[in-house]
LUMVO-49671 format. One record per residue (C-alpha): x, y, z; residue in three letters. Coordinates in steps of 0.25 Angstrom, whole numbers. Example, Ala and Ser with C-alpha at 12.3 -4.5 7.8 and 13.67 -1.06 7.14 Angstrom:
<site><X>49</X><Y>-18</Y><Z>31</Z><residuo>ALA</residuo></site>
<site><X>55</X><Y>-4</Y><Z>29</Z><residuo>SER</residuo></site>
***
This chain:
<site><X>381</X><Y>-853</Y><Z>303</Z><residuo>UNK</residuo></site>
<site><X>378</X><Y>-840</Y><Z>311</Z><residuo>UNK</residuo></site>
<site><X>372</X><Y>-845</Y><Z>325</Z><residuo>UNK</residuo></site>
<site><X>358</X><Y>-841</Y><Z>329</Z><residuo>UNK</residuo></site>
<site><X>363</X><Y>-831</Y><Z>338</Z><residuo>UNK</residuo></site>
<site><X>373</X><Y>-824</Y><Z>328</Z><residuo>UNK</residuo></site>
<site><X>360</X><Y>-823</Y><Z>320</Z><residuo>UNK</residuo></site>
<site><X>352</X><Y>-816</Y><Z>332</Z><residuo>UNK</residuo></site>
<site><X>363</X><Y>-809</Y><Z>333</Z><residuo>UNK</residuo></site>
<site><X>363</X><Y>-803</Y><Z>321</Z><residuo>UNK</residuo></site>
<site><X>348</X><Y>-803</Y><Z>321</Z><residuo>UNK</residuo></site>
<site><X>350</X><Y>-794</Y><Z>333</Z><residuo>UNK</residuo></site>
<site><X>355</X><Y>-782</Y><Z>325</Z><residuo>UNK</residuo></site>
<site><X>343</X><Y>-782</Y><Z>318</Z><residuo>UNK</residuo></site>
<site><X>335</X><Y>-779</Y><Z>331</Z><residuo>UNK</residuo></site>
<site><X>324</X><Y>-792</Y><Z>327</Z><residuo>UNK</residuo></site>
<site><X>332</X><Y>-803</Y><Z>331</Z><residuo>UNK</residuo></site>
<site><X>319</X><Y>-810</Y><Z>336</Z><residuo>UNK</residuo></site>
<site><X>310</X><Y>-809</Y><Z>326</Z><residuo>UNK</residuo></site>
<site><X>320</X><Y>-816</Y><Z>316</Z><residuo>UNK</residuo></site>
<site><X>316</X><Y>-831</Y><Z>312</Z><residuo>UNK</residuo></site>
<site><X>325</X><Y>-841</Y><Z>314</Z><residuo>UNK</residuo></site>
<site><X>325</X><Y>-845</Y><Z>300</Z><residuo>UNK</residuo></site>
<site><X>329</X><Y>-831</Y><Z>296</Z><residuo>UNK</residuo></site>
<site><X>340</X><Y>-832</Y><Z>306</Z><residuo>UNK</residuo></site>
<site><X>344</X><Y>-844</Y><Z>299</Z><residuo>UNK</residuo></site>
<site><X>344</X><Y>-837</Y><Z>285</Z><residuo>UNK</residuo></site>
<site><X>352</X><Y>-826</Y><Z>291</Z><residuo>UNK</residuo></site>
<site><X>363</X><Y>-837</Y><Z>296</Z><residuo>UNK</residuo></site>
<site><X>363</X><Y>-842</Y><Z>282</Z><residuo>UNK</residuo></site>
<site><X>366</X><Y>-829</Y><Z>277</Z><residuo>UNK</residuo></site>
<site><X>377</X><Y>-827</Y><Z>287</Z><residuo>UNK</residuo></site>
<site><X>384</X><Y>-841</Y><Z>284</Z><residuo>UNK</residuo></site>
<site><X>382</X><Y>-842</Y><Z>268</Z><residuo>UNK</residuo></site>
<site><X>382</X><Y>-828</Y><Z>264</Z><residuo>UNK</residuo></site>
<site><X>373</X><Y>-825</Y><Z>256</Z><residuo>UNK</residuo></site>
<site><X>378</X><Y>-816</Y><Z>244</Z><residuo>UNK</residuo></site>
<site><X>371</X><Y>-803</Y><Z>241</Z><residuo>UNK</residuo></site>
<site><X>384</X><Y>-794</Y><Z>236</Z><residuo>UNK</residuo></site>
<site><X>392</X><Y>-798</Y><Z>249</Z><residuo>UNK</residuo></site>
<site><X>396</X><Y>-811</Y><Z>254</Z><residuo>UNK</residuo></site>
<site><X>387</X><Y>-811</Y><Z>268</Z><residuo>UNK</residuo></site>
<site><X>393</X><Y>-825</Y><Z>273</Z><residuo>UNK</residuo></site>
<site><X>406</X><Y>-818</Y><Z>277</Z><residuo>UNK</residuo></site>
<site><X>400</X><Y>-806</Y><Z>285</Z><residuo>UNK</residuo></site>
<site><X>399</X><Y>-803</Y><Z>299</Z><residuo>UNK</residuo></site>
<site><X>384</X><Y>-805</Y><Z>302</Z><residuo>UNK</residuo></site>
<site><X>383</X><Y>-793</Y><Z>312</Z><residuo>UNK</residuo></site>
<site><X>391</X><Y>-784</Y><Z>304</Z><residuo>UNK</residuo></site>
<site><X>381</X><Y>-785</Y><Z>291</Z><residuo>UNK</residuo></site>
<site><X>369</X><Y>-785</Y><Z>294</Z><residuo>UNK</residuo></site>
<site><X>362</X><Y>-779</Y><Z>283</Z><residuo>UNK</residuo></site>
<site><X>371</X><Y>-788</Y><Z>271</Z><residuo>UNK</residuo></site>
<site><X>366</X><Y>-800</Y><Z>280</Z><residuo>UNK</residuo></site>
<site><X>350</X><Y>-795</Y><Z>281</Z><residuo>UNK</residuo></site>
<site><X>353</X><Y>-794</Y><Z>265</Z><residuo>UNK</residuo></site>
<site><X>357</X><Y>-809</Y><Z>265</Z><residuo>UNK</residuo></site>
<site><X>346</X><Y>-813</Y><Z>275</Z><residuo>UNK</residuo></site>
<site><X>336</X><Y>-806</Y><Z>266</Z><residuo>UNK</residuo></site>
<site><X>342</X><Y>-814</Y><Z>252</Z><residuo>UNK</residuo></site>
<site><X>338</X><Y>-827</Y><Z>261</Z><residuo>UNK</residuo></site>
<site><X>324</X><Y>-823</Y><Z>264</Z><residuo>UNK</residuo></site>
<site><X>324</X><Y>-820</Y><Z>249</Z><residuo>UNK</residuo></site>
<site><X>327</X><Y>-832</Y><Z>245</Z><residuo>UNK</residuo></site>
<site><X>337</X><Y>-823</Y><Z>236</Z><residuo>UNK</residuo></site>
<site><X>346</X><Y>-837</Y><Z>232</Z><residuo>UNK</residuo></site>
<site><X>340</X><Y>-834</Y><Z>217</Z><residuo>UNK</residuo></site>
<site><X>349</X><Y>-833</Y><Z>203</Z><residuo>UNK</residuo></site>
<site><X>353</X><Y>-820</Y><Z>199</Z><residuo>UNK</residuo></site>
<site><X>343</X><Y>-812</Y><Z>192</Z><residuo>UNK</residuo></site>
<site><X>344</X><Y>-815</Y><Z>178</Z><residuo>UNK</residuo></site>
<site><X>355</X><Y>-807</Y><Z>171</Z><residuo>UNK</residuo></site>
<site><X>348</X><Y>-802</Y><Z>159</Z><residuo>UNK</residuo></site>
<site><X>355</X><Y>-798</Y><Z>147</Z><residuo>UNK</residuo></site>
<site><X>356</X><Y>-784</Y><Z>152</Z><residuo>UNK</residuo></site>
<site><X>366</X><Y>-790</Y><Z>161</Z><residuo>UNK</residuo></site>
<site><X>376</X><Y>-795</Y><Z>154</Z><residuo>UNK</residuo></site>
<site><X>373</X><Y>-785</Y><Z>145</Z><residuo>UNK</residuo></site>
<site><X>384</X><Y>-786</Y><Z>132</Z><residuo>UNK</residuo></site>
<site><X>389</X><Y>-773</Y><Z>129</Z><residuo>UNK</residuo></site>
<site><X>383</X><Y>-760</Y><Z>137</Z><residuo>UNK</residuo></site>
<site><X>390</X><Y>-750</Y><Z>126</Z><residuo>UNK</residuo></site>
<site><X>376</X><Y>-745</Y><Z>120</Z><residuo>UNK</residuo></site>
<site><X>373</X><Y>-740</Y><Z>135</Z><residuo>UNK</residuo></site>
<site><X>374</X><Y>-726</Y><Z>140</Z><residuo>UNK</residuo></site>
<site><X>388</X><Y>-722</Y><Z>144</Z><residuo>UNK</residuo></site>
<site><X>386</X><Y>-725</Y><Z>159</Z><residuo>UNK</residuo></site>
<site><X>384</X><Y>-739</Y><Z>156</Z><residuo>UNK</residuo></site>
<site><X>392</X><Y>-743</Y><Z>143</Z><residuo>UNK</residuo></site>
<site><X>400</X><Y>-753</Y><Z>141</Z><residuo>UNK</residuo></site>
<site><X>400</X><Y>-758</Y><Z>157</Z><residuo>UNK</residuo></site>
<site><X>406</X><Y>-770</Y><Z>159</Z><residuo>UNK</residuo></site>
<site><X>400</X><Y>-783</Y><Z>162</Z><residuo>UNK</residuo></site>
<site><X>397</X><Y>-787</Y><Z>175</Z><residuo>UNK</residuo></site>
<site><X>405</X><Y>-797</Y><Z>182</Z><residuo>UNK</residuo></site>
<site><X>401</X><Y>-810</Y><Z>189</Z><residuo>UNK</residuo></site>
<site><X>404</X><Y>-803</Y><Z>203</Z><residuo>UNK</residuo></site>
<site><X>395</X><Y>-790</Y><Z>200</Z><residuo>UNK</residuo></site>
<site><X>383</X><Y>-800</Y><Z>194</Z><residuo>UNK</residuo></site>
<site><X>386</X><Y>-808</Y><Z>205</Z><residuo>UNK</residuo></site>
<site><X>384</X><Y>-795</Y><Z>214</Z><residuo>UNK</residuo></site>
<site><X>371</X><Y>-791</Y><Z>207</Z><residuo>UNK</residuo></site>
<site><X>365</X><Y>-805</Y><Z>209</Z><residuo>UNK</residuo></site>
<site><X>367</X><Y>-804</Y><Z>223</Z><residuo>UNK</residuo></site>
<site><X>362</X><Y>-790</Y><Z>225</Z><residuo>UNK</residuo></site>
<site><X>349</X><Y>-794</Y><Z>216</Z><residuo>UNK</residuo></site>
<site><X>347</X><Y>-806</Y><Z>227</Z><residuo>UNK</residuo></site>
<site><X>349</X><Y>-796</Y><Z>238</Z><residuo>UNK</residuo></site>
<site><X>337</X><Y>-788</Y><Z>233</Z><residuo>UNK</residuo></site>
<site><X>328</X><Y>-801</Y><Z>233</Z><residuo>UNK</residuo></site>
<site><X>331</X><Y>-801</Y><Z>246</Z><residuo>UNK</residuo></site>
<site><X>327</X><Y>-786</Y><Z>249</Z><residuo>UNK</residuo></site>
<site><X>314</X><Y>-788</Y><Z>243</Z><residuo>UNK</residuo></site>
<site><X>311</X><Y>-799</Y><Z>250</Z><residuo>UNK</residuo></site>
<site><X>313</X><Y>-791</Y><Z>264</Z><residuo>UNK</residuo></site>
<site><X>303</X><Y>-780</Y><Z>255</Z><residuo>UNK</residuo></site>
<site><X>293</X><Y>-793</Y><Z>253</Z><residuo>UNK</residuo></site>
<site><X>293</X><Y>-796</Y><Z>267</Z><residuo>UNK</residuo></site>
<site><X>288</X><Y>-781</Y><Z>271</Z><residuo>UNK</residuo></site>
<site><X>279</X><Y>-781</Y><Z>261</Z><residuo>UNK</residuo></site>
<site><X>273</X><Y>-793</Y><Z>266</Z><residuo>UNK</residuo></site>
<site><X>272</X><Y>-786</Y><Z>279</Z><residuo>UNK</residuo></site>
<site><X>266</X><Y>-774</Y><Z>275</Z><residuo>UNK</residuo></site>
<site><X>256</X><Y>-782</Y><Z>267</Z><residuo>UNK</residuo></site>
<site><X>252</X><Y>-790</Y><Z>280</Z><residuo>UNK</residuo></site>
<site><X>252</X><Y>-778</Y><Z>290</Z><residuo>UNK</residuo></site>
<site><X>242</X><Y>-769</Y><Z>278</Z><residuo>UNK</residuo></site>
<site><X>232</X><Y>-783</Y><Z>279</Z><residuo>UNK</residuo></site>
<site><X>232</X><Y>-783</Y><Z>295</Z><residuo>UNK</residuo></site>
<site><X>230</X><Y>-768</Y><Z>294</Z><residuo>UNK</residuo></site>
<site><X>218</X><Y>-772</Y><Z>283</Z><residuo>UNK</residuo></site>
<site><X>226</X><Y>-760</Y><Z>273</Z><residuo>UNK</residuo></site>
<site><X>232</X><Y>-772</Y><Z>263</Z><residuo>UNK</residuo></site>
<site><X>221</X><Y>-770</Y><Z>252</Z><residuo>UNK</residuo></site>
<site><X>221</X><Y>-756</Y><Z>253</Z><residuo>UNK</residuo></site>
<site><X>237</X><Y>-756</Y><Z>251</Z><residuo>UNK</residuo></site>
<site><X>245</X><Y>-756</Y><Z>238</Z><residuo>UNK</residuo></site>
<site><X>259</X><Y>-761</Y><Z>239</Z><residuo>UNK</residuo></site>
<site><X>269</X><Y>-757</Y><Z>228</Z><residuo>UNK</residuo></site>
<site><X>282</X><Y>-762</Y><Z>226</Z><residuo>UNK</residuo></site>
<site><X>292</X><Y>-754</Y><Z>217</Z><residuo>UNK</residuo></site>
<site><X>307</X><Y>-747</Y><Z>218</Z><residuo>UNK</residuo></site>
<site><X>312</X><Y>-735</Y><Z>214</Z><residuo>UNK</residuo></site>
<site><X>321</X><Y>-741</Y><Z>201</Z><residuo>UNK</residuo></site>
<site><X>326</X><Y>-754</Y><Z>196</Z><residuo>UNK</residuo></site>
<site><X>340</X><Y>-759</Y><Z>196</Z><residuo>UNK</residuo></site>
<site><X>352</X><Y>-762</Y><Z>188</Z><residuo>UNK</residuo></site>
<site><X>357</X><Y>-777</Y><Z>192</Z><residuo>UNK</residuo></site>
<site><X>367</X><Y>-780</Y><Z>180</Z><residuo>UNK</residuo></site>
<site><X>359</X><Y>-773</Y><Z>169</Z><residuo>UNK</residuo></site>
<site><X>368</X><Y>-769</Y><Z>156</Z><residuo>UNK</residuo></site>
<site><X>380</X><Y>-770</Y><Z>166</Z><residuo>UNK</residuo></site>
<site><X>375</X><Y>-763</Y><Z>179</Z><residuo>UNK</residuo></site>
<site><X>378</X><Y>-769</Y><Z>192</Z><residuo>UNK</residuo></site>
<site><X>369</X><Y>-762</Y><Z>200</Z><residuo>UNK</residuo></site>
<site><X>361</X><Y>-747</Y><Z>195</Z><residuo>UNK</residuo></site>
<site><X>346</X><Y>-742</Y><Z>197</Z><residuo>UNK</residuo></site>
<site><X>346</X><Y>-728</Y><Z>187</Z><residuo>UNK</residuo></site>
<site><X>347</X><Y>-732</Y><Z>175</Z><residuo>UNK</residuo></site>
<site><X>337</X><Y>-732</Y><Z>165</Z><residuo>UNK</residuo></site>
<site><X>337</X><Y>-748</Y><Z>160</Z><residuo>UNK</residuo></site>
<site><X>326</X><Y>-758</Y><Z>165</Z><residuo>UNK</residuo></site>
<site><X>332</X><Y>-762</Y><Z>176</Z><residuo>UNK</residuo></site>
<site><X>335</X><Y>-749</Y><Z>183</Z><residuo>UNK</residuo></site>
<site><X>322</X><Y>-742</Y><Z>177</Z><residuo>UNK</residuo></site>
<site><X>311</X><Y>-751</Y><Z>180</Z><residuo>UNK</residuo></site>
<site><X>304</X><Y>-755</Y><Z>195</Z><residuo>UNK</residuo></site>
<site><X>297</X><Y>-764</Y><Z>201</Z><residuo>UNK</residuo></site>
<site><X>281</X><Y>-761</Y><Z>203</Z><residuo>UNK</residuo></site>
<site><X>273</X><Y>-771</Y><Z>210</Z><residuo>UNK</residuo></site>
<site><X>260</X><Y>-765</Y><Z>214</Z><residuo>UNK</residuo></site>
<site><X>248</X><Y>-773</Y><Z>223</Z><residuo>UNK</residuo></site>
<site><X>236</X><Y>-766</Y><Z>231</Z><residuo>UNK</residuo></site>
<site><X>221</X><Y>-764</Y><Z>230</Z><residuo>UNK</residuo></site>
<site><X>216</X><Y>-768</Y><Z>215</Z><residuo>UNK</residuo></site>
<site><X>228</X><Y>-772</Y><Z>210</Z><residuo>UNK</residuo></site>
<site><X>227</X><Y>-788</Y><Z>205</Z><residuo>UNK</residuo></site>
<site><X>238</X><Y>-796</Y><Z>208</Z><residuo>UNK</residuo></site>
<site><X>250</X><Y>-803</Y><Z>199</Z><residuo>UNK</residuo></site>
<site><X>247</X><Y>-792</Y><Z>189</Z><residuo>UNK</residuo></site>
<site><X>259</X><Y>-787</Y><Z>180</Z><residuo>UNK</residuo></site>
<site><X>255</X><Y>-774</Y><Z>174</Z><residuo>UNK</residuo></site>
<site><X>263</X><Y>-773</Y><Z>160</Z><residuo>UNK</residuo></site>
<site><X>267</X><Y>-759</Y><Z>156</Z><residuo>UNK</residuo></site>
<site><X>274</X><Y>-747</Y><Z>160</Z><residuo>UNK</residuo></site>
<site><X>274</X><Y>-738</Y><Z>174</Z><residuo>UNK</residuo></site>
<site><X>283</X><Y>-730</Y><Z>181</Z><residuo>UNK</residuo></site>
<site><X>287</X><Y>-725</Y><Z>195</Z><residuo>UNK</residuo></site>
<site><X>280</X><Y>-714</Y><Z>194</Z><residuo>UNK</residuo></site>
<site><X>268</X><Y>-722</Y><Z>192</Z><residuo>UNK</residuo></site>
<site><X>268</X><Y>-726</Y><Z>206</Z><residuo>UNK</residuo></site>
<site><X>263</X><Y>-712</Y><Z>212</Z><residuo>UNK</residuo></site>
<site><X>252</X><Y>-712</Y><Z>204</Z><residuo>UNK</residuo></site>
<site><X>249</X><Y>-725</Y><Z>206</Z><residuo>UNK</residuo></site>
<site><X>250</X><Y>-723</Y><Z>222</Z><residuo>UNK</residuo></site>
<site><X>242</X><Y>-710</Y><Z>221</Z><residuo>UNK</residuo></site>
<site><X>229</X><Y>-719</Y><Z>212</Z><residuo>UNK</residuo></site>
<site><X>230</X><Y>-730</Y><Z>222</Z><residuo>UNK</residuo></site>
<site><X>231</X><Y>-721</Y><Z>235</Z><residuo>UNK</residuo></site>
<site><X>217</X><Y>-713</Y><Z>228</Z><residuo>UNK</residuo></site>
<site><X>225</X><Y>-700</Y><Z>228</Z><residuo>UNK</residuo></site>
<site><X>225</X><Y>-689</Y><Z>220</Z><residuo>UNK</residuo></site>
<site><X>238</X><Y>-685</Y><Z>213</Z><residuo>UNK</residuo></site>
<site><X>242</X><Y>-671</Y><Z>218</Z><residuo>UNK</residuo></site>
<site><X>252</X><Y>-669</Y><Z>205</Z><residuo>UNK</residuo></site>
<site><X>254</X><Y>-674</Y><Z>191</Z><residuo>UNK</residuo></site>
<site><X>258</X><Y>-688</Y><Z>189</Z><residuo>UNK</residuo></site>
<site><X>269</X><Y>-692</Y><Z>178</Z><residuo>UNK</residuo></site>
<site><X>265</X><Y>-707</Y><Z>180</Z><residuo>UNK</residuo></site>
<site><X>251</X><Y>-715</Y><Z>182</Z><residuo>UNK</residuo></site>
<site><X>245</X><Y>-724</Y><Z>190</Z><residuo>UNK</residuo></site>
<site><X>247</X><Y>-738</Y><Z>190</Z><residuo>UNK</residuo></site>
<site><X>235</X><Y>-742</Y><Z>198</Z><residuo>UNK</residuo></site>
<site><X>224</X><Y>-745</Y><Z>186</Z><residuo>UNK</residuo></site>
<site><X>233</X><Y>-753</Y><Z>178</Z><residuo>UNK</residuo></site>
<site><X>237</X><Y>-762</Y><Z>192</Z><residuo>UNK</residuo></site>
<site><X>223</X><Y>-763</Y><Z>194</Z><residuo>UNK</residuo></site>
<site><X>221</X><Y>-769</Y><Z>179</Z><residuo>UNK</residuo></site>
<site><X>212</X><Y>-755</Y><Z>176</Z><residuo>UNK</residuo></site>
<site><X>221</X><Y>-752</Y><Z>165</Z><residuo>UNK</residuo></site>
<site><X>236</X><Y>-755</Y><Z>157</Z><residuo>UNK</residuo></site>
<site><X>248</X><Y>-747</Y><Z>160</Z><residuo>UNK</residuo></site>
<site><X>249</X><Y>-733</Y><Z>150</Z><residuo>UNK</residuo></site>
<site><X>258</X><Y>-736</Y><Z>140</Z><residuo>UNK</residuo></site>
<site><X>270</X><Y>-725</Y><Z>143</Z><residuo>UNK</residuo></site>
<site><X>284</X><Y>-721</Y><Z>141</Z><residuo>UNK</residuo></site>
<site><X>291</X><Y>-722</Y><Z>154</Z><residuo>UNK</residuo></site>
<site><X>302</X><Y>-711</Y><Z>156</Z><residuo>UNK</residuo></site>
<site><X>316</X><Y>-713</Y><Z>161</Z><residuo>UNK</residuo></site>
<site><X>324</X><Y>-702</Y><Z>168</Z><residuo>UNK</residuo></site>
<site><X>337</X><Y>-700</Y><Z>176</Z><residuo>UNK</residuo></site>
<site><X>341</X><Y>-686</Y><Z>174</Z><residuo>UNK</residuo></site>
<site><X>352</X><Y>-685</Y><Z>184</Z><residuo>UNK</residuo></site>
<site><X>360</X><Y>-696</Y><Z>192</Z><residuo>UNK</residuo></site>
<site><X>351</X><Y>-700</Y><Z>206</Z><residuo>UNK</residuo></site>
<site><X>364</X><Y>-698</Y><Z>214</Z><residuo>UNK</residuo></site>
<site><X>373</X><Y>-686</Y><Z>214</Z><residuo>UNK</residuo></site>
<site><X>384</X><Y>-697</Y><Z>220</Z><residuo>UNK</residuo></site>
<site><X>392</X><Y>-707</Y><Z>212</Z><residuo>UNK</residuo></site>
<site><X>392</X><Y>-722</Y><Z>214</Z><residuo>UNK</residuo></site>
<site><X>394</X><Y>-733</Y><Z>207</Z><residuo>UNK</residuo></site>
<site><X>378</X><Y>-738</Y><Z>208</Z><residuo>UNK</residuo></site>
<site><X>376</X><Y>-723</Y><Z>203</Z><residuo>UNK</residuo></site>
<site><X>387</X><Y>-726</Y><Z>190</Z><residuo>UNK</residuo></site>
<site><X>376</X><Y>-726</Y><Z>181</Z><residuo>UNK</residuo></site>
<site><X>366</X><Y>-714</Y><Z>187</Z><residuo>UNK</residuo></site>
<site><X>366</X><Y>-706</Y><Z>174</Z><residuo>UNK</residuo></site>
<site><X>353</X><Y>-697</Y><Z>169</Z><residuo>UNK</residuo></site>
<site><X>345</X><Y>-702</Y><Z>158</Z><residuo>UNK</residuo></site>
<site><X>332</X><Y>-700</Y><Z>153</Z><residuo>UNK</residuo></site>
<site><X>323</X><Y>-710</Y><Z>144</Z><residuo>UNK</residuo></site>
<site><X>310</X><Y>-718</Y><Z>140</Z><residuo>UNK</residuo></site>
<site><X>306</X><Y>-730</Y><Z>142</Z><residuo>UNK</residuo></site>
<site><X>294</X><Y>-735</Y><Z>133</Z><residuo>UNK</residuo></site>
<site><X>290</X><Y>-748</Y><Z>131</Z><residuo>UNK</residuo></site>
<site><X>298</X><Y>-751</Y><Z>120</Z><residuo>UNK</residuo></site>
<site><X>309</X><Y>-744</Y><Z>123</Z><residuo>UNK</residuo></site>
<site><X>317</X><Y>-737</Y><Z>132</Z><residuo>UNK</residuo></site>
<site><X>328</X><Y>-725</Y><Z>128</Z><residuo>UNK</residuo></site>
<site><X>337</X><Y>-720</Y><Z>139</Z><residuo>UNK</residuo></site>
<site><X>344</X><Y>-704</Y><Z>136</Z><residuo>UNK</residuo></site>
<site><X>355</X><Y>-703</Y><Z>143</Z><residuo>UNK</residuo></site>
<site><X>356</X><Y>-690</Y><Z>148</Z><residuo>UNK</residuo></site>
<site><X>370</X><Y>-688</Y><Z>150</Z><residuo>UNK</residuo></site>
<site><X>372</X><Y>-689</Y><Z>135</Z><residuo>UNK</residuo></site>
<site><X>365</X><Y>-686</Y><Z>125</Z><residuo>UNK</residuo></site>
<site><X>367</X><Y>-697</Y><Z>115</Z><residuo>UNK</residuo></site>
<site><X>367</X><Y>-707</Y><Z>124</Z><residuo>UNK</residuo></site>
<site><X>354</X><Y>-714</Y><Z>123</Z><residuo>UNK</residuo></site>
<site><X>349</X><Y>-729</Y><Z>125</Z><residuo>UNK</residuo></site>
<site><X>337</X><Y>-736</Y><Z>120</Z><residuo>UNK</residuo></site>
<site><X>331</X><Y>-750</Y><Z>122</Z><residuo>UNK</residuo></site>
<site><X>320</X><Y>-758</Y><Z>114</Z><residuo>UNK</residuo></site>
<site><X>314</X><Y>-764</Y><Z>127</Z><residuo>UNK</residuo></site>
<site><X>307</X><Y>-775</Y><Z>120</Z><residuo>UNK</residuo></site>
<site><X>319</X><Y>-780</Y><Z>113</Z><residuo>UNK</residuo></site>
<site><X>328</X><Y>-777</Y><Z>123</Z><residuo>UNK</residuo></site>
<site><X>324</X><Y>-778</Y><Z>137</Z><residuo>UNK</residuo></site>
<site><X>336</X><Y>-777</Y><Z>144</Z><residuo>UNK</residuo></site>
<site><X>342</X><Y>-764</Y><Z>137</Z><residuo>UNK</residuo></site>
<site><X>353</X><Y>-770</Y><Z>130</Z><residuo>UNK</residuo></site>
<site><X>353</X><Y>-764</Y><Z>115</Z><residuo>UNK</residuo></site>
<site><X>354</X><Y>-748</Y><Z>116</Z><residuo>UNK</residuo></site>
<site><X>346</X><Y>-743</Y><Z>103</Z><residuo>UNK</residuo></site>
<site><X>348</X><Y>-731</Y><Z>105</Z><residuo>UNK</residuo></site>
<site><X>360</X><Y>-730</Y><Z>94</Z><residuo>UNK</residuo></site>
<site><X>353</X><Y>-738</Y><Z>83</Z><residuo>UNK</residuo></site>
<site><X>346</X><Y>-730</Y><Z>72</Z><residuo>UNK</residuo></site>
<site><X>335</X><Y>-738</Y><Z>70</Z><residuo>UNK</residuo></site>
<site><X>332</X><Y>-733</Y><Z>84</Z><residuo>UNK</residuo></site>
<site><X>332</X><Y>-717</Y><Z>81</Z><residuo>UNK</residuo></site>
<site><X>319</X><Y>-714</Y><Z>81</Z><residuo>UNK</residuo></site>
<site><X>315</X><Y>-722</Y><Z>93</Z><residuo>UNK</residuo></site>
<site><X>326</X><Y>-716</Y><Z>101</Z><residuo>UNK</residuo></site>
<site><X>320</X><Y>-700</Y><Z>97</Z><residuo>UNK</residuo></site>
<site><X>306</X><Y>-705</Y><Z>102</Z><residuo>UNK</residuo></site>
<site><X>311</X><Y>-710</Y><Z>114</Z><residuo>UNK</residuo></site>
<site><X>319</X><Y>-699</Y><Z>119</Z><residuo>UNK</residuo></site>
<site><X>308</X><Y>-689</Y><Z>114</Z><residuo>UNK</residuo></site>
<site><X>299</X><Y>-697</Y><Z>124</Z><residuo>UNK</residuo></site>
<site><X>310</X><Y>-698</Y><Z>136</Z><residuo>UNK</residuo></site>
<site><X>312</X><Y>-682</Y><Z>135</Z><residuo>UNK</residuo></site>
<site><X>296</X><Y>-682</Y><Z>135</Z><residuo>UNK</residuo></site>
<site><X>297</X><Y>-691</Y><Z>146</Z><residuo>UNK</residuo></site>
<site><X>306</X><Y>-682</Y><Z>153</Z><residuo>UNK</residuo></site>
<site><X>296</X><Y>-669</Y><Z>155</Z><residuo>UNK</residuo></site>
<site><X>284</X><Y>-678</Y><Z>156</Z><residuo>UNK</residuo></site>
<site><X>272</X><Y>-673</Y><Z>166</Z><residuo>UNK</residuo></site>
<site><X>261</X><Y>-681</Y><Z>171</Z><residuo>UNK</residuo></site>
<site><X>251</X><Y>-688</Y><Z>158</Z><residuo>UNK</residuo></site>
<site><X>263</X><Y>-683</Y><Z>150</Z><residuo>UNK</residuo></site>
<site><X>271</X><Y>-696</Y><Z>156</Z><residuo>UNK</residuo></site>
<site><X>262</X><Y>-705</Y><Z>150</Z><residuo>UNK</residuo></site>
***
């Protein structure tokens, strides 16, 4: 094991070697020793050469991150990919190795949001000091989802499937009752609006989506809506392999259904029954019995695609 003063050593880089607790210290020489896995074997590595894999592993400890793998749904060892679009047919099953690596890249975020929980708690107990805490709404959310083995997809964010399209939205503050789960459909751009209603603002322009802040108070349900999806041009201009599958396409997602136009090619189209199949397995977007609602749909993702404020909704 790494002695104490190999660890302050370390520590040193950091510029906070002082303030670190002993028992941290201690994780951090365990991290050294045993190697924790997240992607890289940290074990065999120069402690002062790797700093930042090793804060990584340290931050897994604290995390308590020793948990089994997420559980690989049947999007994940998806049978056959040959009714996807052609950016992602017939891709070969992952190997142990590569669910081995999402397992451990899946652990390293539990350990990233454990370092956000720790600055949230911060924040929370510097706003009471300050006596702001119940005039303060927090709201915890990202910018997109993430592909973790989904339908053969070792790692992708711009895609229109569940996992990709849909983000976190945890919401507390002033009026809002605790533990609730608010059931129905809501979007990014609901979140300017929301800010703007709890801010007391007045909104300076037309607004595509609502706010969210009656239905988090228990005033009233979610709207019933269709929810647009749209990627009409790759995000990078630059090729790598995380970007392999950046292809435009434009959709709807309602909520039974949800149809993907891929708008490289005309014909090639994608539709899932959401309620019968959750994970976007079964493309029915080929089956007769399926016409009509595949013309609805699209009629209502080109709608979609021009909408303007109330229009949205």
């Amino acid at each position: 094991m790494y002695t104490a003063a190999e660890i302050d050593a370390l520590l040193a880089h950091f510029g906070d070697a002082a303030n670190i607790s002993a028992d941290l210290k201690d994780e951090m020489a365990f991290a050294f020793d045993f190697g924790l896995t997240v992607g890289n074997d940290y074990g065999n590595l120069d402690p002062l050469a790797n700093l930042t894999r090793i804060q990584g592993a340290v931050m897994l400890i604290r995390a308590q991150a020793k948990v089994p793998p997420a559980q690989w749904t049947a999007a994940k060892v998806e049978i056959t990919t040959a009714d996807k679009a052609e950016n992602l047919k017939n891709l070969p099953l992952l190997t142990d190795a590569q669910i081995s690596t999402i397992t451990d890249n899946y652990r390293g975020r539990l350990g990233a949001l454990r370092a956000v929980d720790d600055q949230v708690g911060k924040i929370a107990r510097n706003l009471k000091k300050s006596g702001e805490f119940k005039n303060t709404y927090f709201i915890f959310t990202s910018d997109n989802g993430y592909m973790q083995g989904e339908h053969r997809l070792r790692s992708s964010k711009f895609l229109p499937y569940e996992d990709s399209a849909r983000i976190p939205a945890l919401i507390a503050g002033p009026g809002i009752k605790k533990n609730r789960t608010i059931n129905g459909p809501a979007m990014d751009v609901d979140l300017t609006a929301t800010i703007i209603d709890m801010a007391g603002a007045k909104r300076g322009r037309t607004m595509d989506g609502i706010s969210l802040l009656p239905a988090l108070r228990g005033k009233r349900k979610l709207p019933q809506r269709d929810l647009p999806l749209e990627a009409m041009r790759p995000l990078f201009v630059f090729y790598t392999p995380i970007t392999a599958f950046d292809l435009p396409y434009y959709g709807v997602r309602t909520d039974r259904y949800k149809y993907i136009h891929w708008s490289f090619d005309t014909n090639n189209v994608e539709l899932y029954d959401l309620k019968k199949d959750p994970d976007e397995l079964d493309n029915l977007a080929n089956d007769p019995a399926y016409a009509a609602t595949v013309a609805k749909l699209e009629a209502e993702a080109t709608r979609l695609r021009s909408c303007r404020g109330n229009t949205c909704r």
